[in-house]
N, CA, C and O atoms as a MOPAC input file, in Angstrom:
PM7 MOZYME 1SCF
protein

 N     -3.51100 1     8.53600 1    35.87200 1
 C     -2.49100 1     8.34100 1    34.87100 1
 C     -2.74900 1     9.25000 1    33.68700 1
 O     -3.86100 1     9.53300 1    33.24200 1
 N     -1.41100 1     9.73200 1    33.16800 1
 C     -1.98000 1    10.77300 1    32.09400 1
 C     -1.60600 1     9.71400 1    30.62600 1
 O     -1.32700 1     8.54000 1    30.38500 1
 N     -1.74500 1    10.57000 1    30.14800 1
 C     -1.81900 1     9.78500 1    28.86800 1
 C     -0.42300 1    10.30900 1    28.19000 1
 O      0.26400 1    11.15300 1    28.76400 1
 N      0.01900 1     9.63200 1    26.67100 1
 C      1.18200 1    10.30700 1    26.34600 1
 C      0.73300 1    11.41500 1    25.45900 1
 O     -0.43200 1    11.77000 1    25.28400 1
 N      1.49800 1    11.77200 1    25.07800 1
 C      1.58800 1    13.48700 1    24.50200 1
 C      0.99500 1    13.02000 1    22.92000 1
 O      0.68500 1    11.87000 1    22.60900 1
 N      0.93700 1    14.11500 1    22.11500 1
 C      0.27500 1    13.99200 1    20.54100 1
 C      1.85500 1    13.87900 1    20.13500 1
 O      2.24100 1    12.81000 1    19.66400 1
 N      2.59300 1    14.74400 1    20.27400 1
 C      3.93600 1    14.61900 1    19.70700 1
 C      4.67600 1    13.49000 1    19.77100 1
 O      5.31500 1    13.02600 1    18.82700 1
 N      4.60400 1    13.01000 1    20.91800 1
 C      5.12600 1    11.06200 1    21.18300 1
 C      4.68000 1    10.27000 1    20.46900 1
 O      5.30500 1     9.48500 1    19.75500 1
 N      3.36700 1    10.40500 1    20.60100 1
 C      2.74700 1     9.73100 1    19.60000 1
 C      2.85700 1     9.20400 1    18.41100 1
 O      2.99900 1     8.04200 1    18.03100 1
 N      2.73200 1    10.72900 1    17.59200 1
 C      3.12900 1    10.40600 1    16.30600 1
 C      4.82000 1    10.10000 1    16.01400 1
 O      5.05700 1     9.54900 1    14.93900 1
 N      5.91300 1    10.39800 1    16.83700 1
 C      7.19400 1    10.45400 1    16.81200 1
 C      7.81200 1     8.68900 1    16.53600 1
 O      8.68600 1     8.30300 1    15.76000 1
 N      6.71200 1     7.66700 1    17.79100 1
 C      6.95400 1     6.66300 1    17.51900 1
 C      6.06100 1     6.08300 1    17.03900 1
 O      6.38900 1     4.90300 1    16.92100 1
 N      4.68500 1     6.33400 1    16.54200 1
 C      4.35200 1     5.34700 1    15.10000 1
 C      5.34700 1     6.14900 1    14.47900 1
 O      6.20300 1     5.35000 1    14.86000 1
 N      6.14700 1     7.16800 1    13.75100 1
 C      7.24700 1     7.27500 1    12.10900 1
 C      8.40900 1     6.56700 1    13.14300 1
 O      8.64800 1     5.56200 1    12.47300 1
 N      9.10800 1     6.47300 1    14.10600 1
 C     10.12800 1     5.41600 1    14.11900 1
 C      9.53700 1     4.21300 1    13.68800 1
 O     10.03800 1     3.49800 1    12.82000 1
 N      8.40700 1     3.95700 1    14.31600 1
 C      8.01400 1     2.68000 1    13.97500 1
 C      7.99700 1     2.21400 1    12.22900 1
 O      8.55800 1     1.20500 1    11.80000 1
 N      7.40700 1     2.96600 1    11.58800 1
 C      6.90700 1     2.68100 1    10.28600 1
 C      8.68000 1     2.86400 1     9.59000 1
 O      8.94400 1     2.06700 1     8.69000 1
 N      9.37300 1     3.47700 1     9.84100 1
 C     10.73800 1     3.63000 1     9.33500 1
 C     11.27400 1     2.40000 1     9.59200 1
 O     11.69500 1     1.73000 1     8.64900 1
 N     11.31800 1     2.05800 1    10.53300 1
 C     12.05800 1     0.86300 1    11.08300 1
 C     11.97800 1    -0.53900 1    10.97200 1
 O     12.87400 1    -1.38200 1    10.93200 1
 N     10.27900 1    -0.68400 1    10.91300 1
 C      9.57300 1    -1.47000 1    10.21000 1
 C      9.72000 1    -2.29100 1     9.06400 1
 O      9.05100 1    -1.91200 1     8.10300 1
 N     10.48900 1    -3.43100 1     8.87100 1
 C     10.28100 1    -3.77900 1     7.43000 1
 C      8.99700 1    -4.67100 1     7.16900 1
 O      8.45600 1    -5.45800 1     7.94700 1
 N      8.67800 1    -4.36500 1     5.96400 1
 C      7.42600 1    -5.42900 1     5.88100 1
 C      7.60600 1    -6.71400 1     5.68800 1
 O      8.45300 1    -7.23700 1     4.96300 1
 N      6.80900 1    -7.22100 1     6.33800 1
 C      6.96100 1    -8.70500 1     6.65800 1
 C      6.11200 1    -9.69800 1     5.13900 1
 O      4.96600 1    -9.43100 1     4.77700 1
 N      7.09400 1   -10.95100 1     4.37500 1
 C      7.01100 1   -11.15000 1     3.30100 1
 C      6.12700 1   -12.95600 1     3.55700 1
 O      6.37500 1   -13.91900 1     4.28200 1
 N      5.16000 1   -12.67700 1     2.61400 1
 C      4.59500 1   -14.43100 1     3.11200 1
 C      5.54200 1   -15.15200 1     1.86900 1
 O      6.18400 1   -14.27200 1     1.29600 1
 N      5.65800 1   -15.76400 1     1.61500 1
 C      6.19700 1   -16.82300 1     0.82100 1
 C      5.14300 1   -17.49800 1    -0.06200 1
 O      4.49600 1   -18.35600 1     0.53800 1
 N      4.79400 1   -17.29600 1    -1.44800 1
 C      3.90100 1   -18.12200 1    -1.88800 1
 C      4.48500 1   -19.66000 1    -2.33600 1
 O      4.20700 1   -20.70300 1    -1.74300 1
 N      5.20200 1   -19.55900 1    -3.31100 1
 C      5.93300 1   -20.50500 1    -3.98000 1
 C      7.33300 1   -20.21400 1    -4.26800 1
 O      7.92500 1   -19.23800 1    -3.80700 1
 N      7.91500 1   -21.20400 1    -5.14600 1
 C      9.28100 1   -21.54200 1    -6.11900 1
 C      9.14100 1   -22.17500 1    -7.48000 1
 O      8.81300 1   -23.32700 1    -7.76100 1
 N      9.37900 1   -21.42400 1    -8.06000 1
 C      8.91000 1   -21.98200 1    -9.51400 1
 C     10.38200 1   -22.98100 1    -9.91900 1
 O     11.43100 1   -22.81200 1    -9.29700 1
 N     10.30100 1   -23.61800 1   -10.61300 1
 C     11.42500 1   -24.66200 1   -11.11300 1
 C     12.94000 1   -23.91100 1   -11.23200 1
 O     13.99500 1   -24.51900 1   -11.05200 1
 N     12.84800 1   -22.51200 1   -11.56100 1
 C     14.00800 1   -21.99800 1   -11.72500 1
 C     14.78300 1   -21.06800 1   -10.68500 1
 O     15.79700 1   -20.41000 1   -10.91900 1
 N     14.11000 1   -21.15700 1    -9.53500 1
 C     14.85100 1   -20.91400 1    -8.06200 1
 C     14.13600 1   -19.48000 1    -7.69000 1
 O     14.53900 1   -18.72400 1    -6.80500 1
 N     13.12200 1   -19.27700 1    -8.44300 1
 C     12.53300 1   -17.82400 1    -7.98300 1
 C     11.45900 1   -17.83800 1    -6.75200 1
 O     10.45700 1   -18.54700 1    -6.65900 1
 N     11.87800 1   -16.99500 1    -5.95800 1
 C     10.65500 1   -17.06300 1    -4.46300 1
 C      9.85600 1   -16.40300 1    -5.30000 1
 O     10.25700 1   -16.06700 1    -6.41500 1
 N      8.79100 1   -16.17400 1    -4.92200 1
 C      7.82800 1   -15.37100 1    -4.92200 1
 C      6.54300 1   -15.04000 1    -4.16500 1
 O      5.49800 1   -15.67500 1    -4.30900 1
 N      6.67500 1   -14.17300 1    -3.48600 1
 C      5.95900 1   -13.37600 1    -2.40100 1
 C      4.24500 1   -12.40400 1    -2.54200 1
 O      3.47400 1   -12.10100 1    -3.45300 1
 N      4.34000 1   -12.17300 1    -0.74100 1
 C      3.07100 1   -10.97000 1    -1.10100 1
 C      3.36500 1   -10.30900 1    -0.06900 1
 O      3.78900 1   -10.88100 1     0.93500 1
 N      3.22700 1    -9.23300 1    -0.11600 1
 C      3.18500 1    -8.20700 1     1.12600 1
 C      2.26100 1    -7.69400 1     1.50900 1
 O      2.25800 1    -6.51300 1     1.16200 1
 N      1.02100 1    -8.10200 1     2.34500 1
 C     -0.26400 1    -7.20800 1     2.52000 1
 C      0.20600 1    -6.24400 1     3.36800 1
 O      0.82000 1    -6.53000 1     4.39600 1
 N      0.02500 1    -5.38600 1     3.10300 1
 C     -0.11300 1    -3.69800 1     3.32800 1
 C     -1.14000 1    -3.48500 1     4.13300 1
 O     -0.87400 1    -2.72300 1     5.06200 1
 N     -2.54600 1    -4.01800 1     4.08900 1
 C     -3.81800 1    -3.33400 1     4.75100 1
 C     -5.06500 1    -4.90300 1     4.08600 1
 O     -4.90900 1    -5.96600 1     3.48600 1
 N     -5.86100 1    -4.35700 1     4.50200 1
 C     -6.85600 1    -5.00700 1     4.24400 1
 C     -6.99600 1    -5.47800 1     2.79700 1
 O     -7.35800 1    -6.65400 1     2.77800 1
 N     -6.86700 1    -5.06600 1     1.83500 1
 C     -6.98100 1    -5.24800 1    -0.06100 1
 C     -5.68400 1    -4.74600 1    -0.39500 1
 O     -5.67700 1    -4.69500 1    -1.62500 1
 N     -4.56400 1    -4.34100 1     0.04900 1
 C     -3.52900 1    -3.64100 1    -0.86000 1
 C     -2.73900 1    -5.11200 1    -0.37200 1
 O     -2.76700 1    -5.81200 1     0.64000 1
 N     -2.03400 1    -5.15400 1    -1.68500 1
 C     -1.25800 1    -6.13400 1    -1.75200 1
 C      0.41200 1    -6.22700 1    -3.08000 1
 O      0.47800 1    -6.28700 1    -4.30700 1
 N      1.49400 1    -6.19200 1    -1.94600 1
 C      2.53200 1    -5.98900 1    -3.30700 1
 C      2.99400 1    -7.31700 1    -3.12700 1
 O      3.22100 1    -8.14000 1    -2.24000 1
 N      3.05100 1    -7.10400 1    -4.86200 1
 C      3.56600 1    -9.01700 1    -5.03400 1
 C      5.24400 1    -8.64300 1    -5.56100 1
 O      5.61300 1    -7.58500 1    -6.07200 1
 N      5.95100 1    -9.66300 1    -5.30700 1
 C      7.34100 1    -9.87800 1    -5.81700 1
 C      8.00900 1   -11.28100 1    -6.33000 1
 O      7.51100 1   -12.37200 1    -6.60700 1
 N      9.11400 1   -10.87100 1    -6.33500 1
 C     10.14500 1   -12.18900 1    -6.42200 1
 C     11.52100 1   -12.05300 1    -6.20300 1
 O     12.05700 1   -11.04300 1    -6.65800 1
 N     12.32500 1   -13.02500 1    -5.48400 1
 C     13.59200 1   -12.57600 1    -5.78300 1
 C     14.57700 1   -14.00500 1    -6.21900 1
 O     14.62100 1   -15.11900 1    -5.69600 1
 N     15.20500 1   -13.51600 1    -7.22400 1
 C     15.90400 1   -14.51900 1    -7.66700 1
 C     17.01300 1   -15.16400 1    -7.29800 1
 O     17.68600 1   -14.29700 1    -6.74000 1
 N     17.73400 1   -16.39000 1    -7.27200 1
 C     18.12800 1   -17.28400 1    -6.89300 1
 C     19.51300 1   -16.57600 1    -6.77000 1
 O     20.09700 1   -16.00200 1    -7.68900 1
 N     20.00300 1   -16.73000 1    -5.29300 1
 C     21.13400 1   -16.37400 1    -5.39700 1
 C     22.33500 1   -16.56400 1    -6.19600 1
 O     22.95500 1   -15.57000 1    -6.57500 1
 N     22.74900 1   -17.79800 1    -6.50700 1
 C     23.78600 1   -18.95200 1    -6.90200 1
 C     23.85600 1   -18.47800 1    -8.09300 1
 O     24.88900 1   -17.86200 1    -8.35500 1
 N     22.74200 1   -18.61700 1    -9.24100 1
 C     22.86100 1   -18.27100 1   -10.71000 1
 C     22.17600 1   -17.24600 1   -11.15700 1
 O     21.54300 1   -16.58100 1   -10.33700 1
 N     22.15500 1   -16.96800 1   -12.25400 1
 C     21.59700 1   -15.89300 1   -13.11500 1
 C     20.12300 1   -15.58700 1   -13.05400 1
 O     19.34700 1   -16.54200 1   -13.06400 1
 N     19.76600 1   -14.65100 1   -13.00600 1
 C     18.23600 1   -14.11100 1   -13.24100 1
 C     17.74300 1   -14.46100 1   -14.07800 1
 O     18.23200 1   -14.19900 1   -15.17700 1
 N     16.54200 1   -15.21900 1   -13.99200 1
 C     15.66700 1   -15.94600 1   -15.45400 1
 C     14.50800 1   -15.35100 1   -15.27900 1
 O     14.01700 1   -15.56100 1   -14.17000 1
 N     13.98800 1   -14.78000 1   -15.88400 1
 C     12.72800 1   -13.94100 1   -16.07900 1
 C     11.36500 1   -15.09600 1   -15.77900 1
 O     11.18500 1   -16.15300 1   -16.38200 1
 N     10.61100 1   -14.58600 1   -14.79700 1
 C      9.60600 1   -15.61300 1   -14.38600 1
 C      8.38500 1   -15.76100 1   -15.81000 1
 O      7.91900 1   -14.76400 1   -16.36100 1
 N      8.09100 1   -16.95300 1   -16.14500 1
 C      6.69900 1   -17.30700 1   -16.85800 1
 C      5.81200 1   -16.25800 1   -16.87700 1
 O      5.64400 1   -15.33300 1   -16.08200 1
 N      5.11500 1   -16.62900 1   -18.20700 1
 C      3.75800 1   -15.58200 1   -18.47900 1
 C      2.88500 1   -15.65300 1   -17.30000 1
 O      2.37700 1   -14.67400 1   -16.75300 1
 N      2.75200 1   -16.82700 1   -16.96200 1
 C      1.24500 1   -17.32300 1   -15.84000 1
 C      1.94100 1   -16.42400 1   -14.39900 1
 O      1.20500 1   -15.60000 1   -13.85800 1
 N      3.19300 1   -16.61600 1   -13.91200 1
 C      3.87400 1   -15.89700 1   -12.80600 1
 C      3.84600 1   -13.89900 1   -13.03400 1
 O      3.71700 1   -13.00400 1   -12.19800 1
 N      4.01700 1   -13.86400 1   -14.42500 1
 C      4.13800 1   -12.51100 1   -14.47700 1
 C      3.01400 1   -11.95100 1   -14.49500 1
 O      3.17300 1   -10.73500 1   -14.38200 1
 N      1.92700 1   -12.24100 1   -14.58300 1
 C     -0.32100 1   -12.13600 1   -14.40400 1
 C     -0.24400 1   -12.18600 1   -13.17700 1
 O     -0.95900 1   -11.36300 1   -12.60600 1
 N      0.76200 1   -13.28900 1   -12.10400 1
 C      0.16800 1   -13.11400 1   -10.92700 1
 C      1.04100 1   -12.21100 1   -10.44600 1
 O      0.20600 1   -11.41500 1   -10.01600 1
 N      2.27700 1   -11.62500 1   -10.13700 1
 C      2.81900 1   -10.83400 1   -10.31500 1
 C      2.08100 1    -9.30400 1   -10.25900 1
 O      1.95100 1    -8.72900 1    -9.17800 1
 N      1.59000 1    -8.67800 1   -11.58700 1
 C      0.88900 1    -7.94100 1   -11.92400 1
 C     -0.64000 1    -7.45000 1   -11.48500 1
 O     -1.19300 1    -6.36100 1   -11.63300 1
 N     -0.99700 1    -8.41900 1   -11.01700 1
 C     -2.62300 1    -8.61600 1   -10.27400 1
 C     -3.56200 1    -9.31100 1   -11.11200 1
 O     -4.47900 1    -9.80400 1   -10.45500 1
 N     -3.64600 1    -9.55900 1   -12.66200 1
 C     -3.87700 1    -9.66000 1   -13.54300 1
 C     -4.73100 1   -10.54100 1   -12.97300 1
 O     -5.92700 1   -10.26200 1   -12.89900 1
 N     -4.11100 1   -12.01900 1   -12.37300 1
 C     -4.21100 1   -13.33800 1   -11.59800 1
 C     -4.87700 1   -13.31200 1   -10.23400 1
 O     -4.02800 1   -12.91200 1    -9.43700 1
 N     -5.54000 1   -13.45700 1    -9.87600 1
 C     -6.09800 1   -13.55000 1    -8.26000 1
 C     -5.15300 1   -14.34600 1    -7.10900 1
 O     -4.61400 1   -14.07000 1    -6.03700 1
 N     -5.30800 1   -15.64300 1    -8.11400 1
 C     -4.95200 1   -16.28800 1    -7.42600 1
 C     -3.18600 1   -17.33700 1    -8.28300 1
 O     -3.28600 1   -17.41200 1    -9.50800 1
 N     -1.84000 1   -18.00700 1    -7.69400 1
 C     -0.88900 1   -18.02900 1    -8.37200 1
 C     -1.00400 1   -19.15900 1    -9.02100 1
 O     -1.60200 1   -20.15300 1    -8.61100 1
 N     -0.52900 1   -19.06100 1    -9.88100 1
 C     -0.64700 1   -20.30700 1   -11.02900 1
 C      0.07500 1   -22.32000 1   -10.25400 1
 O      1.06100 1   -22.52400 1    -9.54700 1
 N     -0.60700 1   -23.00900 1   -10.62800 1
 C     -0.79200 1   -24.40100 1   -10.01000 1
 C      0.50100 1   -24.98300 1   -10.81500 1
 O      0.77100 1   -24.59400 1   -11.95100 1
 N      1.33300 1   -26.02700 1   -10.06300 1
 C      2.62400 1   -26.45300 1   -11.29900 1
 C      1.73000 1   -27.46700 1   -12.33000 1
 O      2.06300 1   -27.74900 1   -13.48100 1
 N      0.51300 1   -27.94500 1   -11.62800 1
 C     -0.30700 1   -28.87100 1   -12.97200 1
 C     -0.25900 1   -28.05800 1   -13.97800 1
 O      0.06200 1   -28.58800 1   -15.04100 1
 N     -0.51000 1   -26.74400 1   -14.00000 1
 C     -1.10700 1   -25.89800 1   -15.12900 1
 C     -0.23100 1   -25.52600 1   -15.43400 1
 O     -0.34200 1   -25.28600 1   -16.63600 1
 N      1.36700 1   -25.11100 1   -14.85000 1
 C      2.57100 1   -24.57900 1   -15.32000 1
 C      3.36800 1   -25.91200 1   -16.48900 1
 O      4.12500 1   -25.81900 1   -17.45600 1
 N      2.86700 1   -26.81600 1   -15.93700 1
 C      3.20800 1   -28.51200 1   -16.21200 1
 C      2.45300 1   -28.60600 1   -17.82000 1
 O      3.21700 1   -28.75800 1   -18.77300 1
 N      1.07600 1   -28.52000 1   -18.06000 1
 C     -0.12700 1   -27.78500 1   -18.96400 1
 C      0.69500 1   -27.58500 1   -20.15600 1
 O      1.07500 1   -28.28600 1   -21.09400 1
 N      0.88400 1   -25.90700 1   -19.63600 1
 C      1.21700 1   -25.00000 1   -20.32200 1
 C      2.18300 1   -25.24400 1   -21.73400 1
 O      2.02900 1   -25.21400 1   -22.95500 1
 N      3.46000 1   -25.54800 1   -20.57700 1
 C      4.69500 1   -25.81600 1   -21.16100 1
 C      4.67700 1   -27.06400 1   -22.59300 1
 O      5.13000 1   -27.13000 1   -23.73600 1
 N      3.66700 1   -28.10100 1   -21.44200 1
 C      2.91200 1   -29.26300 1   -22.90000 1
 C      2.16200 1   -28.68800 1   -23.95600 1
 O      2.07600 1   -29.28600 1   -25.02900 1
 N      1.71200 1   -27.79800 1   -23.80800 1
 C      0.74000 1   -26.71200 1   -24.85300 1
 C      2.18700 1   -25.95500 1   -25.75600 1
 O      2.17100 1   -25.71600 1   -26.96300 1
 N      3.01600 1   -25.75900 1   -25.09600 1
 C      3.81600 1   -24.67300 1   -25.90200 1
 C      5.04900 1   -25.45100 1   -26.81200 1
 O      5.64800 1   -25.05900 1   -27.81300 1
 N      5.16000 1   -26.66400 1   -26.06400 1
 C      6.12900 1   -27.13000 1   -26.62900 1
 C      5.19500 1   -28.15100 1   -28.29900 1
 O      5.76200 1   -28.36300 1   -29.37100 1
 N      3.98500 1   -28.49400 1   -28.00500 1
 C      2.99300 1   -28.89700 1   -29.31600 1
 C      3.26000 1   -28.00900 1   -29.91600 1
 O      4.10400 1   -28.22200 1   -30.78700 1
 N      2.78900 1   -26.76400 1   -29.81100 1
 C      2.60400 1   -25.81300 1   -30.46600 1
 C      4.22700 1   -25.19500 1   -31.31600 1
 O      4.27500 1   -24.39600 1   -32.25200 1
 N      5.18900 1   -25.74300 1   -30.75200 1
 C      6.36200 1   -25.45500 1   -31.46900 1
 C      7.02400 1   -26.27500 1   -32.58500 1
 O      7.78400 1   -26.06300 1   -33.53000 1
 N      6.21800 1   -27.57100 1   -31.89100 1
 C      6.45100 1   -29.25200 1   -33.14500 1
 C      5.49000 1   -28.38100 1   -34.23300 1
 O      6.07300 1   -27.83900 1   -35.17200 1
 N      3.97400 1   -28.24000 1   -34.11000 1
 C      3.38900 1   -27.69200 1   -35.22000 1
 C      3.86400 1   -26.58900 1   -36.02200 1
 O      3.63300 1   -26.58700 1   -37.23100 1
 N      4.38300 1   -25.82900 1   -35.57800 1
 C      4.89900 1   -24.65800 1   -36.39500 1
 C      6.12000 1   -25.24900 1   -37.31800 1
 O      6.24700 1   -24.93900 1   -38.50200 1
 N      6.99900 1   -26.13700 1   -36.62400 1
 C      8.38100 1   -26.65700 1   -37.32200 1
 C      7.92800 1   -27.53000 1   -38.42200 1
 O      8.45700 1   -27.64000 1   -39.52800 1
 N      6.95800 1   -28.09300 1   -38.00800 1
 C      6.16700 1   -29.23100 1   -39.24400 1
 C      5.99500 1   -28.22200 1   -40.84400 1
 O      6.49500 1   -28.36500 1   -41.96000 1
 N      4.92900 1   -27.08600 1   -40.19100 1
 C      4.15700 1   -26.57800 1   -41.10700 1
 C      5.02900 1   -25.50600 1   -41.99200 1
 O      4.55500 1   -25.24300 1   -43.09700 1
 N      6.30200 1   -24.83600 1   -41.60500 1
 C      7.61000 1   -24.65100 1   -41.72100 1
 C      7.75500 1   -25.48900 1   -43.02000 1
 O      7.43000 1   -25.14900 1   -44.15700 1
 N      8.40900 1   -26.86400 1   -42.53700 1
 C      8.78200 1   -27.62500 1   -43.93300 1
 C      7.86000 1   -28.01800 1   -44.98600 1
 O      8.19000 1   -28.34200 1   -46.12700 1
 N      6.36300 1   -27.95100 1   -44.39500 1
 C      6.04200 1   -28.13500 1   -45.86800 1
 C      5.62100 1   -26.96600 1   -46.14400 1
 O      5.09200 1   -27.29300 1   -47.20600 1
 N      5.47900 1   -26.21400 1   -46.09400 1
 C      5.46300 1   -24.87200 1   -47.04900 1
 C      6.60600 1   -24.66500 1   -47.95600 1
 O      7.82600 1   -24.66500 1   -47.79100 1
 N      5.75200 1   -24.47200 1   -49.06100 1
 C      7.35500 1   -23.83800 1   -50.59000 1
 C      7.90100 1   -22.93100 1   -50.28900 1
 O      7.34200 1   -21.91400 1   -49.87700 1
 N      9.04000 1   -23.06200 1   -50.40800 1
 C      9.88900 1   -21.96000 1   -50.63400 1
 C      9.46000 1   -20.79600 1   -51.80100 1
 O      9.20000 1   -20.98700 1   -52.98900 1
 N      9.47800 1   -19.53300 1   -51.04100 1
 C      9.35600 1   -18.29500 1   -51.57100 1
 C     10.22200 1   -17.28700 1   -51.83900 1
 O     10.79500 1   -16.63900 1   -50.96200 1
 N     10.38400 1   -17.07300 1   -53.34800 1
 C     11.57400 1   -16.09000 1   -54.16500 1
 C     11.50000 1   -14.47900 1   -53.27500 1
 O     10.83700 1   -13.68300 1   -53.94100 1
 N     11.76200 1   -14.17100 1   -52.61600 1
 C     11.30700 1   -12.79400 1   -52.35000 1
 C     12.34100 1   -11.47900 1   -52.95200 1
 O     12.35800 1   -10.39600 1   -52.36700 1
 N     13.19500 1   -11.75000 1   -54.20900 1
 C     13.86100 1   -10.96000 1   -54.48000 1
 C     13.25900 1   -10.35000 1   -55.63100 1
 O     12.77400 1   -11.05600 1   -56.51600 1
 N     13.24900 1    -9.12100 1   -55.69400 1
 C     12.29800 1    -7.97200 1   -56.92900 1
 C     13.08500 1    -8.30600 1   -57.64300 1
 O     14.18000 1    -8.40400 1   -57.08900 1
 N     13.08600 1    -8.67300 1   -59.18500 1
 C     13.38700 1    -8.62600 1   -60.08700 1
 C     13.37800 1    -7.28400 1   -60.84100 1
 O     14.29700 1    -7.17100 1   -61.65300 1
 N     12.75400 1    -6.52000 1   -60.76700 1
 C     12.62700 1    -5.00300 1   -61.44200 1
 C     13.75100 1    -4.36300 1   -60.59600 1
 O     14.58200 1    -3.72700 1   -61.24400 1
 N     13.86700 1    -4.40600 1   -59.66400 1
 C     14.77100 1    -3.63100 1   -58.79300 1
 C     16.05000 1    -3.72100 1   -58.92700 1
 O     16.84400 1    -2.79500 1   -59.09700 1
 N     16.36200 1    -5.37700 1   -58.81300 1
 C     17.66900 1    -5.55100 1   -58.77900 1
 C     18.27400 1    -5.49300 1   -60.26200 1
 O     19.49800 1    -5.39800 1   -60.35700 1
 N     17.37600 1    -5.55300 1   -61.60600 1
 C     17.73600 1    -4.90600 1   -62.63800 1
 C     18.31200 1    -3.19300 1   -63.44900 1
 O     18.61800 1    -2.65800 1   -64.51400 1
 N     18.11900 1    -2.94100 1   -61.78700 1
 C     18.70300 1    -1.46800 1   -62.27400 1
 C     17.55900 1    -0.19800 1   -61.94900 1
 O     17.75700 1     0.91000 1   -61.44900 1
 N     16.24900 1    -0.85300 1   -62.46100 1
 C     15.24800 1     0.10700 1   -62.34000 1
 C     14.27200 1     0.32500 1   -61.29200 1
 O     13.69400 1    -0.51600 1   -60.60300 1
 N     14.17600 1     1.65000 1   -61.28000 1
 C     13.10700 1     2.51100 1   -60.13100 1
 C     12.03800 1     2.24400 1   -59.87100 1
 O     11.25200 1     2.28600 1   -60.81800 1
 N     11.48900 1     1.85100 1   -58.52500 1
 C     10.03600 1     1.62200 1   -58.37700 1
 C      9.33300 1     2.59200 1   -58.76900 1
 O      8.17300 1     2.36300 1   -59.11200 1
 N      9.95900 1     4.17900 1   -58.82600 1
 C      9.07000 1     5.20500 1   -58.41200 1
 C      9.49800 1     5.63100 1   -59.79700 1
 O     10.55200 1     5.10800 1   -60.15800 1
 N      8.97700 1     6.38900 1   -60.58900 1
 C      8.64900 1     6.91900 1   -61.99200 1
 C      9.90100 1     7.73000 1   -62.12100 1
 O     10.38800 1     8.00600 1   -61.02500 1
 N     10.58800 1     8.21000 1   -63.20300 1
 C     11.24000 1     9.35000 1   -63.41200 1
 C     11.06400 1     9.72900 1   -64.52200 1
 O     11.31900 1     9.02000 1   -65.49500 1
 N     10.36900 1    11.48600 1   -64.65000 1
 C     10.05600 1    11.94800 1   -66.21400 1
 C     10.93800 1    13.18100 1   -66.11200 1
 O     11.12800 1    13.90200 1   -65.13200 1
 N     11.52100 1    13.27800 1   -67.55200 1
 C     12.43000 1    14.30700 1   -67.82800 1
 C     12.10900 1    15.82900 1   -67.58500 1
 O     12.96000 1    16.71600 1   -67.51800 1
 N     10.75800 1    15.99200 1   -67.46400 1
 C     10.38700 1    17.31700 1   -67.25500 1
 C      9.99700 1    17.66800 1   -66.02900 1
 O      9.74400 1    18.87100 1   -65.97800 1
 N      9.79400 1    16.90500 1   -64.66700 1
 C     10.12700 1    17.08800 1   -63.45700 1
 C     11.48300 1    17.02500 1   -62.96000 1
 O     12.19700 1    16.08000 1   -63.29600 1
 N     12.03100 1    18.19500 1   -61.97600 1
 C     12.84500 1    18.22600 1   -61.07400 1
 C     13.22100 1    16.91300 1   -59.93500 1
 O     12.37500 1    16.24200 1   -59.34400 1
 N     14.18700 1    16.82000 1   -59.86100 1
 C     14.67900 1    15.63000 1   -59.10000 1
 C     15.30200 1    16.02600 1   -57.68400 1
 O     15.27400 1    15.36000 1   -56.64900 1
 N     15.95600 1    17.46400 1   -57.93600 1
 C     16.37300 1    18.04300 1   -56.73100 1
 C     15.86100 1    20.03000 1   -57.05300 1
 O     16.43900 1    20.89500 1   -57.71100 1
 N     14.80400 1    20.06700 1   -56.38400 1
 C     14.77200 1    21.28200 1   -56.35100 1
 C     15.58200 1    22.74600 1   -56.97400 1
 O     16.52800 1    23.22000 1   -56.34400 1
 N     15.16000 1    23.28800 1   -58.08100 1
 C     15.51100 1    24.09500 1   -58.38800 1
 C     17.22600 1    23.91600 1   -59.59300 1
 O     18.03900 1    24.78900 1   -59.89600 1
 N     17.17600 1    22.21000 1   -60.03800 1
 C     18.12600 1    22.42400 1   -60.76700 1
 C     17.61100 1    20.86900 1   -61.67100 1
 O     17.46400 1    19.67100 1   -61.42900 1
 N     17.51100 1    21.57200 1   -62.51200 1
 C     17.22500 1    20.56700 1   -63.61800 1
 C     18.35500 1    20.36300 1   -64.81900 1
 O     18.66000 1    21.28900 1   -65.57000 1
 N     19.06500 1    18.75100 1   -64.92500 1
 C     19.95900 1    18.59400 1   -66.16300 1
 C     19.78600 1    18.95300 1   -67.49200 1
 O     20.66900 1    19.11100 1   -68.33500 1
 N     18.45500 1    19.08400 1   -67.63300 1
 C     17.62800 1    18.63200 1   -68.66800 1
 C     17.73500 1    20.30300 1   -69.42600 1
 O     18.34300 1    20.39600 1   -70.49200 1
 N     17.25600 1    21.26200 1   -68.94200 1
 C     17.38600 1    22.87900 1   -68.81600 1
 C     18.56000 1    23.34900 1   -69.47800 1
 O     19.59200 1    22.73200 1   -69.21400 1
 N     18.61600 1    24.05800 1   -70.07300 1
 C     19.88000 1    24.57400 1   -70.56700 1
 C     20.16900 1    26.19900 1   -70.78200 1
 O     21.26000 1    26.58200 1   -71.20400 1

C-alpha cells in the first residue's frame, strides 16, 4: 500500500482547518442572559467569549466576568461571590449617599472673577497682543 501524496496531505488538513469550526464548551449564564464560553485551541491556548442574549439588548458583562474574560481570572467567578460582590457594591453606595448628606455645602463660585477682575495681572507697560500697544502713542 502506498501512502498518500505530501500535496493531499496538506490540501486536506487546510480544507479541514477552513471548514472546521471550533468547537465552544459552555461555562456559564450570568443573570443577564450572557453565555459565556472557552475555546481550547491546543494544550494552554485558550479563547474566552460571550454571546449575548438574543431577545434583548446587550448588557455589558460584570467586572469579575470581564477578568475572566481577559485571562486576568484562572478560573470564572462563583454566583456566591457575584451574589458578594453586588452586596459589597450596593453598601458601598448607601455609604457614599449617607456621607453625601452630611457633608456642607460648598460655595465654589470665585468671587474675584465674577466681579469683573483678572486672575492673571495686567500692567500698562506690557503688550497684550504683540506688537501693538494702546498705551504708545
Amino acid at each position: 500500500m502506498s501512502r498518500p501524496s505530501v500535496w493531499s496531505t496538506l490540501w486536506k488538513n487546510m480544507v479541514a482547518n477552513v471548514t472546521k469550526k471550533p468547537k465552544r464548551e459552555y461555562i456559564a449564564i450570568d443573570e443577564f442572559g450572557n453565555k459565556y464560553y472557552e475555546i481550547k485551541e491546543g494544550k494552554h491556548a485558550k479563547t474566552r467569549g460571550f454571546e449575548a442574549p438574543e431577545n434583548g439588548k446587550v448588557i455589558e458583562p460584570s467586572n469579575e466576568w470581564v477578568s475572566w474574560l481577559k485571562g486576568t481570572r484562572r478560573f470564572p467567578p462563583s454566583d456566591k461571590e457575584l451574589a458578594l460582590n453586588r452586596i459589597r457594591e450596593q453598601a458601598q453606595l448607601e455609604r457614599n449617599n449617607a456621607l453625601e448628606k452630611s457633608m456642607p455645602i460648598v460655595d465654589f463660585t470665585d468671587k474675584a472673577k465674577s466681579e469683573g477682575s483678572s486672575s492673571f495681572p495686567k500692567y500698562k507697560d506690557f503688550e497684550v497682543t504683540p506688537g501693538y500697544n494702546p498705551n504708545k502713542k
